[in-house]
C-alpha positions as CSV (number, residue, x, y, z in Angstrom):
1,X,21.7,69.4,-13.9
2,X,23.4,67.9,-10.8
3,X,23.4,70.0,-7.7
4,X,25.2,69.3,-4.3
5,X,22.7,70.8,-1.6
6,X,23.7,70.6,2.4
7,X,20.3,70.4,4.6
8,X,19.8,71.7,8.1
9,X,17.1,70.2,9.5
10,X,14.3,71.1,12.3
11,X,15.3,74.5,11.7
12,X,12.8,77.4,13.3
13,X,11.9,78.6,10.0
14,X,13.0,77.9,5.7
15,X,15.5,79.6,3.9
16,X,18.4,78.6,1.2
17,X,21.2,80.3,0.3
18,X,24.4,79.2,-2.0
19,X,27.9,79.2,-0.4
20,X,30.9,77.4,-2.2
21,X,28.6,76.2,-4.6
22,X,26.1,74.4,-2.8
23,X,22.9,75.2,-2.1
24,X,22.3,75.2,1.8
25,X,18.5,74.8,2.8
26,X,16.9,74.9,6.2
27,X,13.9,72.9,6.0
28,X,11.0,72.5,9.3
29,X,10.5,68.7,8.7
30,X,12.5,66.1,11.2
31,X,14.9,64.0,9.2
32,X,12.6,61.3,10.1
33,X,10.9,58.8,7.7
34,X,12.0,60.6,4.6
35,X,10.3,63.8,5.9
36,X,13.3,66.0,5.4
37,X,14.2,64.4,2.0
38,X,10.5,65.3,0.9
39,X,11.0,68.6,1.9
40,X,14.6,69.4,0.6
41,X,12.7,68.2,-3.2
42,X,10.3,70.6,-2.8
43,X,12.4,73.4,-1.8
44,X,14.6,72.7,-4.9
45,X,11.7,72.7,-7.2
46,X,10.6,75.6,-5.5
47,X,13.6,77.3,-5.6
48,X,13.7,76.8,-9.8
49,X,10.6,77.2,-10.3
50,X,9.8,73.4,-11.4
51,X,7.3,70.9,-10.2
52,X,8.7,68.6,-7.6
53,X,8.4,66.0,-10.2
54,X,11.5,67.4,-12.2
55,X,14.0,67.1,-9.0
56,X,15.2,63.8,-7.8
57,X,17.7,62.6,-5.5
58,X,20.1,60.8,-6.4
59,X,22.5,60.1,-3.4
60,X,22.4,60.9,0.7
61,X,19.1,59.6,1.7
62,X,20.8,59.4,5.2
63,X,23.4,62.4,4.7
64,X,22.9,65.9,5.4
65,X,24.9,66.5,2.3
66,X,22.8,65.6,-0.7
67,X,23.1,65.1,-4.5
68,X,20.0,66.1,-6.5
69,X,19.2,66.1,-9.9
70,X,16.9,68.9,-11.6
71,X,15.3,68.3,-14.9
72,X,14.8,71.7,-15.9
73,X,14.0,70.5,-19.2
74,X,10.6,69.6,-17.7
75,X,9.2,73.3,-17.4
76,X,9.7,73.8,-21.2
77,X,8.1,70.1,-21.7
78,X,4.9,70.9,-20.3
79,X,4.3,74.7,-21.8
């Protein structure tokens, strides 16, 4: 599953929410050195309940709107 998420970074504190289907995530890490990117996987997975293995990104490394995949398939894999 493909889903378009827009980050806010250096935000005081982490939340998501969906709005016009995207999910919007305020992560704590800098958008420095792949910091934020890190973070924005793990909230994903987080968010579905997968391990950050199952969620990739595949476009806007440098872009505060991103496209990420999530292998949701994985959680059934490993039960």
């Amino acid at each position: 599953m493909l889903i378009t998420v827009r980050v806010h970074p250096r935000a005081s504190h982490r939340k998501s929410s969906w709005k016009d289907g995207r999910l919007e995530l305020w992560v704590n890490a800098p958008p420095v050195g792949g910091a934020a990117n890190r973070a924005v996987l793990a909230a994903v997975a987080g968010h579905f309940d997968l391990p950050v293995s199952s969620v990739k990104l595949r476009s806007g490394a440098r872009s505060r709107t991103k496209l990420v995949e999530v292998d949701r398939q994985s959680r059934q894999r490993a039960t």
